[in-house]
C-alpha positions as CSV (number, residue, x, y, z in Angstrom):
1,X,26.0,44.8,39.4
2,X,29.4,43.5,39.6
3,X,31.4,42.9,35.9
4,X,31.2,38.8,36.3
5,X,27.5,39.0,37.1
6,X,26.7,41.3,33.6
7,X,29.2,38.5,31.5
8,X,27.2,35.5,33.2
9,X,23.8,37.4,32.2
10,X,24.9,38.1,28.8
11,X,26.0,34.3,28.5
12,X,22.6,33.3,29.5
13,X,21.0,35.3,27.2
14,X,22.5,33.8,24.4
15,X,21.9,30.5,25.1
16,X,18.5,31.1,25.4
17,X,18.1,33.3,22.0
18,X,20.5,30.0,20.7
19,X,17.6,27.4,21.7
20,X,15.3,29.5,20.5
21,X,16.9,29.8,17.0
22,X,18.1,26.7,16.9
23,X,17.2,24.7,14.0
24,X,14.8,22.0,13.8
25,X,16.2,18.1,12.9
26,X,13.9,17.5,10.3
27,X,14.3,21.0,8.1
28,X,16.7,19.3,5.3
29,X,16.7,16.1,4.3
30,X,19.7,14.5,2.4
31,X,19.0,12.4,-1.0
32,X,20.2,9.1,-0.9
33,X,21.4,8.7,-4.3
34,X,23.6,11.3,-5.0
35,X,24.3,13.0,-1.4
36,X,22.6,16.7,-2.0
37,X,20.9,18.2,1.1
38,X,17.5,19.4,0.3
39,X,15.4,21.4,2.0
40,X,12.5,19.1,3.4
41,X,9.5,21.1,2.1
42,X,10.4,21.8,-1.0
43,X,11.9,18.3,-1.2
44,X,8.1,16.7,0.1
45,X,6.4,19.1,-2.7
46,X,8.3,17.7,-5.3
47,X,6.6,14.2,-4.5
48,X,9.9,13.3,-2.4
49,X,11.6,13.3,-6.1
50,X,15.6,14.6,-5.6
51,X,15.6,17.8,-8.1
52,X,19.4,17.1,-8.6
53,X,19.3,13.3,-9.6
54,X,15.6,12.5,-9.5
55,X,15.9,10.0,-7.2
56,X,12.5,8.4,-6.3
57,X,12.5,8.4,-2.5
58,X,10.0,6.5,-0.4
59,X,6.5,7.9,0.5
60,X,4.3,7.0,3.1
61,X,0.6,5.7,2.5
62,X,-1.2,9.2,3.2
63,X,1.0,11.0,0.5
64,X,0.7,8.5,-2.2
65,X,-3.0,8.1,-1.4
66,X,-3.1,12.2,-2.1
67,X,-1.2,12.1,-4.9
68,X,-2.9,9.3,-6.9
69,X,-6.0,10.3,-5.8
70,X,-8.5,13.1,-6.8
71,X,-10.1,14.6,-3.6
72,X,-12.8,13.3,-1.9
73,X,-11.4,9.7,-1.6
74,X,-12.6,7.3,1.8
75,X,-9.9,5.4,3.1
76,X,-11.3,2.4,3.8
77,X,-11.0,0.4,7.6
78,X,-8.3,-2.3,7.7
79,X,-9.1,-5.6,8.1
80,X,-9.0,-7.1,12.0
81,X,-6.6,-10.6,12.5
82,X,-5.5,-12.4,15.2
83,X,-2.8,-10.8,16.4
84,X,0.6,-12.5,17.1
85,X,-0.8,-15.8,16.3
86,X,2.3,-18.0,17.2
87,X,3.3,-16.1,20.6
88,X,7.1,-15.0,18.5
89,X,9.7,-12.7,20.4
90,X,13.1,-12.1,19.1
91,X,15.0,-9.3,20.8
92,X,11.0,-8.1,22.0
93,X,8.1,-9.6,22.2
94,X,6.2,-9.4,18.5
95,X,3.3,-7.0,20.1
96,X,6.1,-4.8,21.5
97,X,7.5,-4.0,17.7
98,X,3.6,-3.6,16.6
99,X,3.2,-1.3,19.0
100,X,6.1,0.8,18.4
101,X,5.6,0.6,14.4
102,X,1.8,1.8,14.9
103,X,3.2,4.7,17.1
104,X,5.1,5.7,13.9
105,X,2.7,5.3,11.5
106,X,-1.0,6.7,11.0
107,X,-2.4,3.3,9.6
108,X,-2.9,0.2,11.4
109,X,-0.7,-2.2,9.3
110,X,1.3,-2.1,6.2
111,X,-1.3,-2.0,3.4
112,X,-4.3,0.6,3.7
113,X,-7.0,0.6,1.1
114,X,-9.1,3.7,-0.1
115,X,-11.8,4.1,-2.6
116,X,-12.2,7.3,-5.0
117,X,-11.4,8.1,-8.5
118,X,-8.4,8.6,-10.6
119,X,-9.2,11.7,-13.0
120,X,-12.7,10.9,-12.5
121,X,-12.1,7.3,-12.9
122,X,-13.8,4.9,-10.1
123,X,-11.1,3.0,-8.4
124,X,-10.2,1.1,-5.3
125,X,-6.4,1.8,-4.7
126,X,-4.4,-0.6,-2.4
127,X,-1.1,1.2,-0.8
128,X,1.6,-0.9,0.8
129,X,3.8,1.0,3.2
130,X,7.9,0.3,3.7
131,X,7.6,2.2,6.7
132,X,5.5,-0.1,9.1
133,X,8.0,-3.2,9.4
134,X,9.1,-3.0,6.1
135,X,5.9,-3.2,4.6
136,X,6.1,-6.8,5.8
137,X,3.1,-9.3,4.5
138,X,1.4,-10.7,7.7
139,X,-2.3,-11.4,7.7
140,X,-3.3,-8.6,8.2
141,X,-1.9,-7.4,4.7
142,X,-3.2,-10.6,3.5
143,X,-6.7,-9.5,4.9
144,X,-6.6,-5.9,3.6
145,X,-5.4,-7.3,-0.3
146,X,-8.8,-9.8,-0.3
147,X,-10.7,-6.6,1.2
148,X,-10.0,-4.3,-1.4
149,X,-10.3,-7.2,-4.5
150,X,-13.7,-7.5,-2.7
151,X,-14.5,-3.7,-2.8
152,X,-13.1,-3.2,-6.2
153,X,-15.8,-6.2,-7.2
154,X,-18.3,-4.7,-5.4
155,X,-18.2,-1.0,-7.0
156,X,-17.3,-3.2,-10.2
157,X,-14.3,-1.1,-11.1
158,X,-10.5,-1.7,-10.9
159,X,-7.9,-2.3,-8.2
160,X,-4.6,-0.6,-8.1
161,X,-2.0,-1.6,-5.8
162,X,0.9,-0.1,-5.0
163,X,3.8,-2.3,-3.6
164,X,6.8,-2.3,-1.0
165,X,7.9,-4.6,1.0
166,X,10.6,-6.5,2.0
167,X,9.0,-9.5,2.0
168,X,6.8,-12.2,4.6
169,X,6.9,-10.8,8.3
170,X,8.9,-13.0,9.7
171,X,7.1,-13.1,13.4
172,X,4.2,-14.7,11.7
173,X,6.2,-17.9,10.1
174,X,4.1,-19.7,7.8
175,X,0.9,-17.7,8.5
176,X,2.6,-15.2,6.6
177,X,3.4,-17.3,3.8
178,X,-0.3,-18.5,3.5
179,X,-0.9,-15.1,2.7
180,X,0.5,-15.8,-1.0
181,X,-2.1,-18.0,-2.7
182,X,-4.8,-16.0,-0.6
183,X,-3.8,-13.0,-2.5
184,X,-3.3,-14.9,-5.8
185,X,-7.0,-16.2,-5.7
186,X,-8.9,-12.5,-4.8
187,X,-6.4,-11.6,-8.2
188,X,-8.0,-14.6,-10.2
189,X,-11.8,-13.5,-9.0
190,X,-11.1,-9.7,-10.3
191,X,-10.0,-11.4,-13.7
192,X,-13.1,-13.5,-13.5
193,X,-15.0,-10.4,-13.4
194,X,-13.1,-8.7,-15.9
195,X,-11.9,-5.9,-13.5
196,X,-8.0,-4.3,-14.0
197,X,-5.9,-5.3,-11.6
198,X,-3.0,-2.9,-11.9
199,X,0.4,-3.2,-9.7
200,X,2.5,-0.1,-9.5
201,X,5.9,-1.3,-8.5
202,X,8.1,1.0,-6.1
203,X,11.1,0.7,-3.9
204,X,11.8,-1.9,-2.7
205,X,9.8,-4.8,-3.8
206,X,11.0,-7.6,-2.6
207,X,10.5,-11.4,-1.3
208,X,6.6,-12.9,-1.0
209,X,5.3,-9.9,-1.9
210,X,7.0,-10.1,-5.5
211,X,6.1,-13.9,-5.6
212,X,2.5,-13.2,-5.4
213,X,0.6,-10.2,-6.2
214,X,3.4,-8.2,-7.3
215,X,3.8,-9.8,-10.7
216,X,0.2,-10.8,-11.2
217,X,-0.9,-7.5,-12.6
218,X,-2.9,-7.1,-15.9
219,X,-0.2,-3.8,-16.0
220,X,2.9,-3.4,-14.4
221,X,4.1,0.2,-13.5
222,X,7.6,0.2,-11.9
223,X,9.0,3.8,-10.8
224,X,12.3,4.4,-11.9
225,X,15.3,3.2,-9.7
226,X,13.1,0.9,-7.8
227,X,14.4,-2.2,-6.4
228,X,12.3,-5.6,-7.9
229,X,13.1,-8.8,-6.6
230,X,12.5,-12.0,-4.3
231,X,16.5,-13.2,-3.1
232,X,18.9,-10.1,-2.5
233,X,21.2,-9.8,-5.0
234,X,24.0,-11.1,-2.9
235,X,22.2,-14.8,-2.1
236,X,21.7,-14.9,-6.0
237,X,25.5,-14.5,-6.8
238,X,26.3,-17.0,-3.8
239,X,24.2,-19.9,-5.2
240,X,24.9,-19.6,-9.0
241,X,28.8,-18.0,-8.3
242,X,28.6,-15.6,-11.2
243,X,28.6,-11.7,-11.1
244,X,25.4,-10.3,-11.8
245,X,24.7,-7.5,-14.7
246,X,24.5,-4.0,-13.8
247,X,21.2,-2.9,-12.6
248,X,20.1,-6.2,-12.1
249,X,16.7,-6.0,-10.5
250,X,16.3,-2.4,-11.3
251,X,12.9,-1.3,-12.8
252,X,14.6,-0.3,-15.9
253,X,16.7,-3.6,-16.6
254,X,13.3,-5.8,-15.9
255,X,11.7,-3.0,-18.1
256,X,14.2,-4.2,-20.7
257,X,13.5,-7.4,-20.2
258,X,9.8,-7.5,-20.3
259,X,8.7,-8.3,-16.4
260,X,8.0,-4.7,-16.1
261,X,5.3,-2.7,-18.9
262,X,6.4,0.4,-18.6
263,X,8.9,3.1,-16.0
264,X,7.1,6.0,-14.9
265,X,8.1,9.2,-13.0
266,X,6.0,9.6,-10.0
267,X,5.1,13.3,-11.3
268,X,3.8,10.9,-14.4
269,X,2.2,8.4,-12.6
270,X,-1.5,9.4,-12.4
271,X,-2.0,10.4,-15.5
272,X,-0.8,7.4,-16.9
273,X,-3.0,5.1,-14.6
274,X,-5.7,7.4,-15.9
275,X,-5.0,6.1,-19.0
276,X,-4.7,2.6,-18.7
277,X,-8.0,2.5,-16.2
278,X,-9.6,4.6,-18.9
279,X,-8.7,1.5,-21.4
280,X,-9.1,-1.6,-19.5
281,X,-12.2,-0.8,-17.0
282,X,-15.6,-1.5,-18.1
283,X,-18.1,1.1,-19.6
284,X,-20.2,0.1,-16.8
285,X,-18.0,1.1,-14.1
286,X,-16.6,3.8,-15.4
């Protein structure tokens, strides 16, 4: 074997040990707050909490259902709507981006509902997904909210919700908007039956959502950091021309200001809806 056929063999064994060894795109993941790269698993163990800054980063529906959950919980079917009701295409056609989005995601729509127990308490937990279209309320969210206020009447114990959302899916115009007094009365029938009807706010929380059943909640839980509002902060400086305060429409400024109960840290989180379910559901559900 001639000396430029061993160098070229040589070459190509390296590049093959190279893709072998190469490393995978998904092994560290960077914090959005302060910068640090973190090593995904470790970083997905520690409930997607930064160790550095203890940023609370976004979670999808499967992983908060786990967390909140004790084992043995059903998740419950979603709801089935008409689906793009108005025939809406932007850039795509409206079933073109509901495709793609339920490619990315393991649940149907934005909000999934499961029923189990919280530390032994019965519960119906309601979790709301930024990750499929921005956790965008559409009827089909609308459908799943009334579902799992009917579910928590039915097993007479309490609904949590967990929120996030950018606000009313757009491609659904004013369907989507109906969706906010449909919500508001399944909350009124749960306090007509003297069920809790908690809202654990995370980030972001934003728009329709907030202007419904966001901030209708017998408790309101807000992890820390978490964006709470309906206009963007910019809109709101635009239409009344004054700067805004710092951390305005953070958890822990509306916490100060009483449209928040209480901040917890997601490693906190169960326990303390433990507690509160433990107070405010009835002996006969519990």
């Amino acid at each position: 074997m001639s000396w430029l056929n061993k160098v070229r063999n040589s070459l190509s064994s390296l590049g093959t040990k190279k893709e072998e060894d190469s490393t995978p795109d998904n092994l560290w993941v960077k914090c959005r707050n302060c910068g640090e790269m973190l090593f995904t698993k470790e970083y997905e163990a520690n409930l997607s909490v930064c160790p550095r800054c203890e940023h609370h980063g976004r979670i999808g529906t499967d992983a908060r259902m786990a967390h909140l959950l004790d084992t043995g919980f059903t998740v419950l079917p979603t709801p089935k709507v008409k689906e793009d009701p108005l025939k809406f295409r932007d850039s795509k056609p409206y079933p073109a981006r509901m495709k793609a989005a339920r490619a990315a995601n393991p649940h149907p729509d934005a909000l999934t509902n499961a029923v189990g127990t919280v530390e032994g308490i019965k519960v119906v937990l309601g979790v709301q997904d930024f990750h499929f279209m921005g956790g965008s309320m559409g009827m089909a969210v609308g459908a799943a909210f009334v579902a799992g206020a009917e579910r928590a009447l039915k097993e007479k114990c309490g609904y949590v919700i967990v929120t996030a959302a950018g606000g009313a899916r757009m491609q659904e115009g004013i369907l989507s908007l109906m969706q906010m007094p449909k919500t508001t009365v399944a909350v009124r029938r749960l306090n007509a039956a003297g069920l809790p009807y908690i809202v654990v706010l995370t980030d972001p929380t934003t728009g329709g959502v907030t202007a419904s059943y966001a901030m209708l909640g017998d408790v309101h839980i807000a992890e820390p950091g978490c964006l709470i509002g309906f206009a963007g902060q910019r809109v709101i400086q635009d239409t009344i021309r004054e700067k805004l305060p710092e951390g305005f429409q953070r958890a822990e400024y509306l916490h100060a200001h009483g449209m928040v109960d209480m901040v917890v840290k997601r490693h906190d989180l169960k326990a303390t809806l433990a507690t509160v379910l433990g107070y405010l559901t009835p002996a006969r559900a519990a």
